[in-house]
N, C-alpha and C positions, 0 to 999 in steps of 0.2 A: 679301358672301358670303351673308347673311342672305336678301338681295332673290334670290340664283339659287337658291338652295331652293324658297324663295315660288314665283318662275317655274317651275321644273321642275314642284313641284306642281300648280301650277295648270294648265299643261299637261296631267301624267299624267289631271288629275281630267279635264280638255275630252276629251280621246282616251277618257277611261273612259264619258264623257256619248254622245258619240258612238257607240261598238262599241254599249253599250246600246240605243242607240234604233235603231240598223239593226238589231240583236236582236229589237226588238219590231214594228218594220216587218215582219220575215221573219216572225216567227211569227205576224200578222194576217194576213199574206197565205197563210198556210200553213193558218189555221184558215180562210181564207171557201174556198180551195180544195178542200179536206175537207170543208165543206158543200154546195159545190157537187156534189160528186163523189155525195155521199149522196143530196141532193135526184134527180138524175139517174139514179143507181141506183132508186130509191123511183119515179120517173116512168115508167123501161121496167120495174118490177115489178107495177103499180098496172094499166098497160096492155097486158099481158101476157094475164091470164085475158079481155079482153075482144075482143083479137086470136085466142086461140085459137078463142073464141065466131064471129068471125066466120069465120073460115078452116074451122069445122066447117060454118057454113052456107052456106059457097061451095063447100065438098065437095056438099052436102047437092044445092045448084043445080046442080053438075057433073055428078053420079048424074042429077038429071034432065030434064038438057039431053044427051045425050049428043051430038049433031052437032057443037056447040061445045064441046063438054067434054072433051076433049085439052087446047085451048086453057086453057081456065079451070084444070086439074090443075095446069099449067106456071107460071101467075100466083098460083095458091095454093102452089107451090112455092117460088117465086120471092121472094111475101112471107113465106114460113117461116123462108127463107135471112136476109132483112134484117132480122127480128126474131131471130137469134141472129147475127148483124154487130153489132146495137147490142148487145145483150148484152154480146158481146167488147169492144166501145168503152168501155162499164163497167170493164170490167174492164182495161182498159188505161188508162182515168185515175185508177182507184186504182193500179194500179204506179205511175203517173208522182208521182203524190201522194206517194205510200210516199218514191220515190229524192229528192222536193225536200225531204219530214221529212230525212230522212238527210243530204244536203246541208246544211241549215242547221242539223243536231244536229253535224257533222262542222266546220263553220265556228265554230260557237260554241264548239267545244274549242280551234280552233286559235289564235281570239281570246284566250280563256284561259291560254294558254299562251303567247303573246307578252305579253300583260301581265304576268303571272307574273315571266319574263324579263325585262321594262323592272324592276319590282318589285326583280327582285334586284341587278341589275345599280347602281340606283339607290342600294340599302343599301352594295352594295360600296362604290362610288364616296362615300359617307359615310362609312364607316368608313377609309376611308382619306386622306379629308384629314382627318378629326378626328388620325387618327395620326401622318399625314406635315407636316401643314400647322397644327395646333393648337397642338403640342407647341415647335416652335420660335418660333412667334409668343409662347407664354408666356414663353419664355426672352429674347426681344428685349423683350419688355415689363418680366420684372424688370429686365434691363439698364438701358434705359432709365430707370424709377423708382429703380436706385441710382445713375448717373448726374448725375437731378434734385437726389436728395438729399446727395449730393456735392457738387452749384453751390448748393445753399442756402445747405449746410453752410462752405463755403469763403466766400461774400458775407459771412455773419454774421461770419465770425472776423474776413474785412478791413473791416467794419463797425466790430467792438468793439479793434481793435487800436490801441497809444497811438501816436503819434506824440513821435517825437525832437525834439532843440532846433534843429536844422536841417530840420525840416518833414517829412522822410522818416520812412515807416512803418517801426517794426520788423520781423522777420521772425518769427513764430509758429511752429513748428514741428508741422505736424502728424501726429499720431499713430494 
């Protein structure tokens, strides 16, 4: 009975080693993607004032090229558009970021909370063979030790008992 305690323990402790370390998998993966996310915001912020710089001086060549300069307006429009596309693309891997924090804040409760349950579940299940299953065992066990001491107690008496002149034991009467 001793040895499925041990077992169960040693189980719950494996299943607790386990949820931990997929815990800590999720949340490395969860902080390099948040760095990522940062570094990448910082990369179209950093390249931002130097794209403006240039889109002023493609203005700048379109004012004096007029022939072509329809053309050139269109393409400094065009790259206006895809530097606020990447923009949004920032901004759309920090949401995805945000809902995979929440996801794995949202799993680690629920890990929690089955352990919790195995936990209780585990205590009941103790508390009721100590009550249902301990209690009787005691009772079989004095049995048996008065039992024992009953067949000691009976050996010795036919031990020290005299014998008659025809060889047969007397009868002792016990009390």
């Amino acid at each position: 009975m001793l040895t499925t305690f041990i077992i169960l323990d040693a189980l719950i402790a494996l299943q607790t080693a386990i949820i931990i370390a997929s815990a800590i998998v999720l949340l490395v993966v969860l902080r390099r993607a948040i760095s990522a996310s940062h570094a990448v915001r910082q990369s179209v912020n950093d390249l931002l004032p130097r794209v403006n710089e240039i889109l002023e001086r493609v203005n700048e060549f379109v004012k004096a090229s007029q022939p072509v300069g329809g053309r050139a307006a269109d393409i400094s429009g065009d790259i206006k558009v895809m530097v606020e596309s990447a923009r949004g693309s920032v901004a759309a891997m920090t949401d995805v970021v945000n809902d995979v924090s929440t996801r794995v804040k949202n799993q680690a409760e629920r890990v929690d909370a089955v352990f919790t349950e195995n936990l209780n579940k585990f205590e009941r299940l103790s508390d009721t063979v100590s009550e249902n299953l301990l209690a009787p065992m005691a009772e079989i066990s004095a049995l048996l030790r008065g039992g024992y001491a009953a067949a000691k107690y009976l050996r010795r008496q036919k031990a020290s008992a005299p014998t008659g002149g025809d060889g047969h034991e007397e009868e002792t009467p016990i009390i």
